[in-house]
KOLBA-337484 format. One record per residue (C-alpha): residue number from 1; residue in one letter; chain; x, y, z. Coordinates in Angstrom, 3 decimals, always signed. Example, Ala and Ser with C-alpha at 12.3 -4.5 7.8 and 13.67 -1.06 7.14 Angstrom:
+-----+--------+--------+----------+----------+----------+
! num ! residu ! chaine !        x !        y !        z !
+-----+--------+--------+----------+----------+----------+
!   1 !      A !      A !  +12.300 !   -4.500 !   +7.800 !
!   2 !      S !      A !  +13.670 !   -1.060 !   +7.140 !
+-----+--------+--------+----------+----------+----------+
//
This chain:
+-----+--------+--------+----------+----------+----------+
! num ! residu ! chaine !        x !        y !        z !
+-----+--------+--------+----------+----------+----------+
!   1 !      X !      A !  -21.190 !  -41.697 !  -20.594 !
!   2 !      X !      A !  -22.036 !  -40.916 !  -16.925 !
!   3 !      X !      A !  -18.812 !  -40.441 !  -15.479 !
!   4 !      X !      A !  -18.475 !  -37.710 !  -18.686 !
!   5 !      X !      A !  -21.365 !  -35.847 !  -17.809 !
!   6 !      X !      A !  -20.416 !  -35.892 !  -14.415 !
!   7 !      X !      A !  -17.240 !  -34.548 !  -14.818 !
!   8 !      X !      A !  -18.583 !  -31.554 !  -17.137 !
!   9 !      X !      A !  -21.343 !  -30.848 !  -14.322 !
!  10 !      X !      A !  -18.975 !  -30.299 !  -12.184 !
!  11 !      X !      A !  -16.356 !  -28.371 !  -13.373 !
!  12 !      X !      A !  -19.402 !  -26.157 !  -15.205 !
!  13 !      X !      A !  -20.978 !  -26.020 !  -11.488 !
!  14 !      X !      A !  -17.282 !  -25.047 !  -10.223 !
!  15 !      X !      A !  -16.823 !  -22.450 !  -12.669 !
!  16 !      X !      A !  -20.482 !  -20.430 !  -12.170 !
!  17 !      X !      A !  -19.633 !  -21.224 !   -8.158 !
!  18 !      X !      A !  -16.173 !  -19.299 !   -7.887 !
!  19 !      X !      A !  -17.346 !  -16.870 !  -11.136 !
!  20 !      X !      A !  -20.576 !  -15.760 !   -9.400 !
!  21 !      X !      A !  -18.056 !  -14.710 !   -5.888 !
!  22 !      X !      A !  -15.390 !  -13.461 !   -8.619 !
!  23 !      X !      A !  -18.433 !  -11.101 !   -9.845 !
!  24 !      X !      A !  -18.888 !   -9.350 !   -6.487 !
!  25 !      X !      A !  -14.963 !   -8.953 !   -6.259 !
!  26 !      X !      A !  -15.053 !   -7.253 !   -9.651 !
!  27 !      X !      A !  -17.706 !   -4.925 !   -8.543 !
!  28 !      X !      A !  -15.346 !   -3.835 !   -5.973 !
!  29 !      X !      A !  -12.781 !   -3.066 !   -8.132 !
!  30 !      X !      A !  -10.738 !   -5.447 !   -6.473 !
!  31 !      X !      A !   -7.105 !   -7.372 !   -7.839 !
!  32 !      X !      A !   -8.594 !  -11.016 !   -8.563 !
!  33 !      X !      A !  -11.859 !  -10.402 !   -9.710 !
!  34 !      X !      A !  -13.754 !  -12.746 !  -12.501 !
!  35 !      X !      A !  -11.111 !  -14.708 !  -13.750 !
!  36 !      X !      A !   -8.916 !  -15.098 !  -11.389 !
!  37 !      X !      A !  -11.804 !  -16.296 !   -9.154 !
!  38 !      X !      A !  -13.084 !  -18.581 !  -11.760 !
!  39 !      X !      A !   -9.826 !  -20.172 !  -12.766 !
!  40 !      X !      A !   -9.156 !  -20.995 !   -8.824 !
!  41 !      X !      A !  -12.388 !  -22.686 !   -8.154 !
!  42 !      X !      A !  -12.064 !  -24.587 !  -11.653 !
!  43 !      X !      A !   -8.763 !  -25.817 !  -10.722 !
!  44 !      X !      A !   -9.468 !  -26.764 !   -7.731 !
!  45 !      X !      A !  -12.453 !  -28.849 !   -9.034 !
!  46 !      X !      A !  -10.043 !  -30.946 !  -11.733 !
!  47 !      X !      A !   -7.222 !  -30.996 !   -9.277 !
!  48 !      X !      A !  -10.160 !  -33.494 !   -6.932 !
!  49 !      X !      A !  -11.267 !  -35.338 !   -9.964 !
!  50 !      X !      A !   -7.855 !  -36.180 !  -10.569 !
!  51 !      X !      A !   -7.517 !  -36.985 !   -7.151 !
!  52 !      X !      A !   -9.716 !  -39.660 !   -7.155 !
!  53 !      X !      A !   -9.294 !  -40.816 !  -10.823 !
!  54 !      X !      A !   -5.967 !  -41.887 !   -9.594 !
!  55 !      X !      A !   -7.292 !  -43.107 !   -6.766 !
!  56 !      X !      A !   -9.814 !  -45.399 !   -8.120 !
!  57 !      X !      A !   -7.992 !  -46.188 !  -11.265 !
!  58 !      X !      A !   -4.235 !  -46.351 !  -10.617 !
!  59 !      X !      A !   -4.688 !  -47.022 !   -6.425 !
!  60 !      X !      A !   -8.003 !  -49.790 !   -7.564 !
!  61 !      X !      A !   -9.218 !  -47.993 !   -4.287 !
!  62 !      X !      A !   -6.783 !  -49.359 !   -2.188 !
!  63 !      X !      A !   -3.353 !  -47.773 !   -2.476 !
!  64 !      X !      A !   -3.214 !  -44.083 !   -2.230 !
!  65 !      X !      A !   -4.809 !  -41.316 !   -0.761 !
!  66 !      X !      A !   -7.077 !  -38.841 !   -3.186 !
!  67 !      X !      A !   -6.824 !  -35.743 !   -0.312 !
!  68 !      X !      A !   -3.073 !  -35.509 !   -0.351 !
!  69 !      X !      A !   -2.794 !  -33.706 !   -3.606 !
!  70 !      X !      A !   -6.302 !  -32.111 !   -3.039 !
!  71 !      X !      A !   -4.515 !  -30.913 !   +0.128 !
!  72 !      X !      A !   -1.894 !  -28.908 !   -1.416 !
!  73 !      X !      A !   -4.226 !  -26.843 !   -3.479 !
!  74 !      X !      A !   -5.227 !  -25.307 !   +0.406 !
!  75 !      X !      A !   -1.763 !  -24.449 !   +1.170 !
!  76 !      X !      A !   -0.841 !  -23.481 !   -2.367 !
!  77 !      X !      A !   -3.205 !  -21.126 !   -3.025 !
!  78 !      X !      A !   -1.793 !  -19.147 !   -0.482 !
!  79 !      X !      A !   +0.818 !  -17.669 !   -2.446 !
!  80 !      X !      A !   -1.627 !  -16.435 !   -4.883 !
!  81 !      X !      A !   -4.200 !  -14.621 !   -2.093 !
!  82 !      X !      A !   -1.136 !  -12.955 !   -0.687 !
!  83 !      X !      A !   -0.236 !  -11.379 !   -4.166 !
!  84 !      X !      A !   -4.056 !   -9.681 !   -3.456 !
!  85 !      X !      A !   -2.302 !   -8.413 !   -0.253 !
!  86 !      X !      A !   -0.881 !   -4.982 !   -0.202 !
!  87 !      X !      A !   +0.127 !   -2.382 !   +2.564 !
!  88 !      X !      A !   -1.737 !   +1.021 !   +2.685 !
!  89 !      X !      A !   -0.702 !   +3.934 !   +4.952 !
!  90 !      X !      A !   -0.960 !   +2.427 !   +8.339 !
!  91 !      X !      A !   -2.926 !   -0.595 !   +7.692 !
!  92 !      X !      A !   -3.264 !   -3.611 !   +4.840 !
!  93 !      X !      A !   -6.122 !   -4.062 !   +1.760 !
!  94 !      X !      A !   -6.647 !   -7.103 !   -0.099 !
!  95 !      X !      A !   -6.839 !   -9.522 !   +3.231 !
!  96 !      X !      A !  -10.921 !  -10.639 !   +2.063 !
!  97 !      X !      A !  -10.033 !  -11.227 !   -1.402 !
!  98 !      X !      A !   -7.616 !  -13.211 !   -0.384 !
!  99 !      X !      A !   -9.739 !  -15.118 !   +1.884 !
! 100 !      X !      A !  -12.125 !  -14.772 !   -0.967 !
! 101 !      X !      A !  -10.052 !  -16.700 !   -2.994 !
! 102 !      X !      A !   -8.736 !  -20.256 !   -0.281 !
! 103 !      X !      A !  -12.821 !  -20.440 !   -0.461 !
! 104 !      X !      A !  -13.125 !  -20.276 !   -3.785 !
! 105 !      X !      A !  -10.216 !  -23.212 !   -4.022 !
! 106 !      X !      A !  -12.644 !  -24.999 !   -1.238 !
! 107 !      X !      A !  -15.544 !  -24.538 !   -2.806 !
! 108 !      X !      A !  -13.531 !  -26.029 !   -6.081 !
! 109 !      X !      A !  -12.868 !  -28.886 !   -4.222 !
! 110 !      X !      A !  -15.653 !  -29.809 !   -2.618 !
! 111 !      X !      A !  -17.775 !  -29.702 !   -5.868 !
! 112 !      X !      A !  -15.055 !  -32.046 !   -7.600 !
! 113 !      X !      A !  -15.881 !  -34.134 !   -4.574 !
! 114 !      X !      A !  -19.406 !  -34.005 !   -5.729 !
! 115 !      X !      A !  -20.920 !  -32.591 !   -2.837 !
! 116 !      X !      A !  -23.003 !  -30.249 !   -4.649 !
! 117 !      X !      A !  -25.318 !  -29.185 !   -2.285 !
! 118 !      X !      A !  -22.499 !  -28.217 !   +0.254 !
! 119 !      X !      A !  -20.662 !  -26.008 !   -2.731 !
! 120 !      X !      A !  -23.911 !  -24.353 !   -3.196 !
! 121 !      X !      A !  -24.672 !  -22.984 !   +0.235 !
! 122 !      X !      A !  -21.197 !  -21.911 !   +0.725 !
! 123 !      X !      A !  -21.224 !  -19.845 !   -2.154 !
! 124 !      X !      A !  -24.941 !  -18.344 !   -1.143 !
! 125 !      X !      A !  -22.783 !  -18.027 !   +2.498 !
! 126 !      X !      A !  -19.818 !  -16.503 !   +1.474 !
! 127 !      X !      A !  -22.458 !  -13.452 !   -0.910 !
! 128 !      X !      A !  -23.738 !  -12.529 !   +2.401 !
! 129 !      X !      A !  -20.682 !  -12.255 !   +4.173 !
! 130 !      X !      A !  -19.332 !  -10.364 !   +1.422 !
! 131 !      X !      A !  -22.721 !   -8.111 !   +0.863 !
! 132 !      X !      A !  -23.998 !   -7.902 !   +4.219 !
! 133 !      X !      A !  -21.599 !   -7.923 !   +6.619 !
! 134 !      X !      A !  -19.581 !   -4.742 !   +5.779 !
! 135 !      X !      A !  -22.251 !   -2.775 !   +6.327 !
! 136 !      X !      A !  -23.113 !   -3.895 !   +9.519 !
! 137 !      X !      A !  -19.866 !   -3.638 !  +10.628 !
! 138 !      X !      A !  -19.136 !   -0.171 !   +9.181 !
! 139 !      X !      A !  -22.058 !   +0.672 !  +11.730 !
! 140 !      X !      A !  -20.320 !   -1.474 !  +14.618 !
! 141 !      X !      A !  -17.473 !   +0.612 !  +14.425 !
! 142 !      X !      A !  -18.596 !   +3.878 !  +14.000 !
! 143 !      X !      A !  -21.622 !   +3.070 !  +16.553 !
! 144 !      X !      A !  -19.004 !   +4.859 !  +19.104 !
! 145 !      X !      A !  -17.818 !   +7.457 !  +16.868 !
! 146 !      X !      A !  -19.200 !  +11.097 !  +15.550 !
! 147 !      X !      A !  -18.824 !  +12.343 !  +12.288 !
! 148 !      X !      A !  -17.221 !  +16.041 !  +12.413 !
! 149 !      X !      A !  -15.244 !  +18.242 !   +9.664 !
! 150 !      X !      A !  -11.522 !  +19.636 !  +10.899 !
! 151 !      X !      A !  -10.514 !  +23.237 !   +8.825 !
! 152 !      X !      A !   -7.048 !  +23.049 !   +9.158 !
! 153 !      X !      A !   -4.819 !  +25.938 !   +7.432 !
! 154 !      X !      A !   -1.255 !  +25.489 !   +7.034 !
! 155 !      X !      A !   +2.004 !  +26.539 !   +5.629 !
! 156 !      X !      A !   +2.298 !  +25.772 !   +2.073 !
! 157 !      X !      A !   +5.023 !  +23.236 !   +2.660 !
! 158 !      X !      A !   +6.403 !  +19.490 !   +1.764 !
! 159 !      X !      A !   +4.996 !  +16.888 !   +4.340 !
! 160 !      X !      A !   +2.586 !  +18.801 !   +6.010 !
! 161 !      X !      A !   -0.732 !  +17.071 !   +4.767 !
! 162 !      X !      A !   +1.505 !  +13.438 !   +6.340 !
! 163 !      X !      A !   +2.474 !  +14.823 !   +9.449 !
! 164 !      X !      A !   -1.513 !  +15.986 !  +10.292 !
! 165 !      X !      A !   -2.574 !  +11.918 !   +8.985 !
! 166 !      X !      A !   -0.266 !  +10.665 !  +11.443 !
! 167 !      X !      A !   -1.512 !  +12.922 !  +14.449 !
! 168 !      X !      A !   -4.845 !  +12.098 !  +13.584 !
! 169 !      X !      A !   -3.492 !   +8.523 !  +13.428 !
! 170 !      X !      A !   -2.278 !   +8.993 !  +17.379 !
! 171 !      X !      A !   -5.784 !   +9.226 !  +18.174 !
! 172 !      X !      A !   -7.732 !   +6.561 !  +16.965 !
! 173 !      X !      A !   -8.817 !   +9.241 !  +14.423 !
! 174 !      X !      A !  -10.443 !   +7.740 !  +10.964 !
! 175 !      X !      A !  -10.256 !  +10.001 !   +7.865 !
! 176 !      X !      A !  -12.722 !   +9.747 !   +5.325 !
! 177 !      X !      A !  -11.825 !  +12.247 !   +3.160 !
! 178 !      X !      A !   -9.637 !  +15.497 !   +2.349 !
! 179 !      X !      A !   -9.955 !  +18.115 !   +0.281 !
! 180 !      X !      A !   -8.494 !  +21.359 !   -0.799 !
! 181 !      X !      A !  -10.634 !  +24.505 !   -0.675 !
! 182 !      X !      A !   -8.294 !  +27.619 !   -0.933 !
! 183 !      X !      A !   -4.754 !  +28.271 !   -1.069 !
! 184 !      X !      A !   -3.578 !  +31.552 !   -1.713 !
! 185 !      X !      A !   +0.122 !  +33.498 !   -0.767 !
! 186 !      X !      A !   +1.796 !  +30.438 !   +1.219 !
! 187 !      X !      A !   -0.954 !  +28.917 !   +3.319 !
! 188 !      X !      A !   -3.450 !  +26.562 !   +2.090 !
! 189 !      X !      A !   -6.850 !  +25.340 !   +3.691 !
! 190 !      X !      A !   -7.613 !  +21.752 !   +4.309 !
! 191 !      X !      A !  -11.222 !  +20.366 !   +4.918 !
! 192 !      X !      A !  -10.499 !  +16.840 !   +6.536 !
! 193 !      X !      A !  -13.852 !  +14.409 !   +7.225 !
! 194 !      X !      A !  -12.941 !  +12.187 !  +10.206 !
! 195 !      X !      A !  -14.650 !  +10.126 !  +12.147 !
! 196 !      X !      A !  -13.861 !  +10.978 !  +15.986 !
! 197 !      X !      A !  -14.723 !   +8.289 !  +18.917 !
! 198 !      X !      A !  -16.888 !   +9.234 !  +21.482 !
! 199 !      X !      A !  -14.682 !   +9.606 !  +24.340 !
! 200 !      X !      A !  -12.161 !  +11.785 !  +22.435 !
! 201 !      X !      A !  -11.953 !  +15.351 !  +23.715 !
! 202 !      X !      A !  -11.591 !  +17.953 !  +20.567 !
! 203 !      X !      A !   -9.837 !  +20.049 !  +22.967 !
! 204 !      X !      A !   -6.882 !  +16.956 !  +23.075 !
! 205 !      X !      A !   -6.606 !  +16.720 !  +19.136 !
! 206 !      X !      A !   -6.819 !  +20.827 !  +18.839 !
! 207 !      X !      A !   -4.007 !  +21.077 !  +21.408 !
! 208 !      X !      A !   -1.940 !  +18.501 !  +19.953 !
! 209 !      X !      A !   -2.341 !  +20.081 !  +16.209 !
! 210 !      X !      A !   -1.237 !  +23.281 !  +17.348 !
! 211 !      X !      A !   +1.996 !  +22.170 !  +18.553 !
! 212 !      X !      A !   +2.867 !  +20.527 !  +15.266 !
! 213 !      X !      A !   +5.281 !  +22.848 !  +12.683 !
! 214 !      X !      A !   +3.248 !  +25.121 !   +9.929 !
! 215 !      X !      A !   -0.095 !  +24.442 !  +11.516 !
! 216 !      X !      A !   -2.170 !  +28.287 !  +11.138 !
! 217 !      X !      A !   -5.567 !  +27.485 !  +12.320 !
! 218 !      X !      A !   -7.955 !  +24.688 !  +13.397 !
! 219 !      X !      A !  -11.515 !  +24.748 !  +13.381 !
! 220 !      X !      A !  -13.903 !  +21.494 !  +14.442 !
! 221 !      X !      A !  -17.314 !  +21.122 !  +13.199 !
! 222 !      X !      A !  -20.048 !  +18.750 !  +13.515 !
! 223 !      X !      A !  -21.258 !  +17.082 !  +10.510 !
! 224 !      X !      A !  -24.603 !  +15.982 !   +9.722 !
! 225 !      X !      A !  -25.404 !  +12.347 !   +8.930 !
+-----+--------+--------+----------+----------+----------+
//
C-alpha cells in the first residue's frame, strides 16, 4: 500500500511541478505550453520509477544500473525542445522553452527519484528565472541604448521595408516596432521605433540610409520613456 501511494505522490507532484512551469509558457503564447510541459515532466517521473523497479525487482539491487535509461530521457528530450526552436529574421525564438522543457524532464526525474524537496525549489527557481530575469535583462541591454523614432519615406516599391531592417541590422540597431502612417501617389511614410546604442552617431545611420535605392526622406526623433 505504501509503495502505491508513493508512486501516485509522485507522479501527481511531477505533473503540478512541470504543469505549474508549462502555465507560464502558455502565458507567453509559447509552442509547448501546458501539456506538453506536463506530459514531459510526467514521463520523466515514470520513466525513474521504472528505473528502479527494475532495478530493485529484476536487478534484486545488484545487477543493473537504474540511471542508464533515466539517462536517455536527458538526451532524448532534445529532439522535442528543438521542435520549440525556430529561426526569425536574423536571430532564433524558442531557445528558453526549450531549455524550459530538459528541466522540466529533470525536474521529472528527480521527483521519481523521490527527492521532493530538490524538485520543489527547482521549480520555485526556474519561475524566477522565467519571471524575473527578462526584465532585468531587457534593462541590461538597453541600459546603453536610447529610445528614438526614424520617419523614413520611400518609394512605394517591393523590398524596400527589408532592405531598411537590414541597414538598421548593420548597426547594432533594435526595432521595436513599424508602422504605416501615410501613403499617397507612390511614396509611403514609415514610423520605425528602434532602440539606438549610445555610441552610435545618427549622422552614420542617416548617411548610410540615404545611399540606399527609393529612400525620400529621413527624420530622427527622440522618444520619451
Amino acid at each position: 500500500m505504501e509503495y502505491y501511494l508513493s508512486v501516485t505522490l509522485r507522479l501527481l507532484l511531477a505533473a503540478i511541478l512541470g504543469g505549474l512551469i508549462g502555465l507560464e509558457r502558455e502565458s507567453g503564447n509559447k509552442a509547448a505550453g501546458l501539456k506538453t510541459h506536463t506530459l514531459v515532466s510526467l514521463g520523466s517521473c515514470l520513466i525513474m520509477i521504472t528505473s528502479i523497479d527494475i532495478f530493485e525487482t529484476i536487478g534484486r539491487g545488484f545487477i543493473g544500473d537504474p540511471g542508464r535509461i533515466a539517462a536517455q530521457v536527458v538526451s532524448g528530450i532534445g529532439f522535442l525542445g528543438a521542435g520549440t526552436i525556430l529561426r526569425s529574421g536574423f536571430g532564433v525564438k524558442g531557445l528558453t522553452t526549450a531549455a524550459s522543457l530538459w528541466l522540466v524532464a529533470a525536474i521529472g526525474l528527480t521527483v521519481g527519484l523521490g527527492s521532493y524537496f530538490a524538485a520543489t525549489i527547482a521549480t520555485v527557481i526556474v519561475f524566477i528565472i522565467l519571471l524575473v530575469l527578462p526584465r532585468f535583462s531587457q534593462k541590461v541591454k538597453y541600459s546603453h541604448h536610447q529610445l528614438k523614432t526614424i520617419e523614413i519615406v520611400i518609394l512605394d516599391e517591393p523590398g524596400q521595408l527589408g532592405a531598411i531592417s537590414s541597414i538598421l541590422g548593420e548597426f547594432d540597431v533594435d526595432i521595436r516596432s513599424v508602422r504605416m502612417v501615410e501613403a499617397h501617389d507612390d511614396v509611403i511614410k514609415f514610423i520605425f521605433s528602434v532602440f539606438l546604442p549610445n555610441k552610435l552617431n545618427e549622422e552614420q545611420i542617416q548617411e548610410r540610409l540615404s545611399r540606399a535605392k527609393g529612400i525620400k526622406q529621413i527624420v530622427f526623433a527622440k522618444t520619451e520613456d
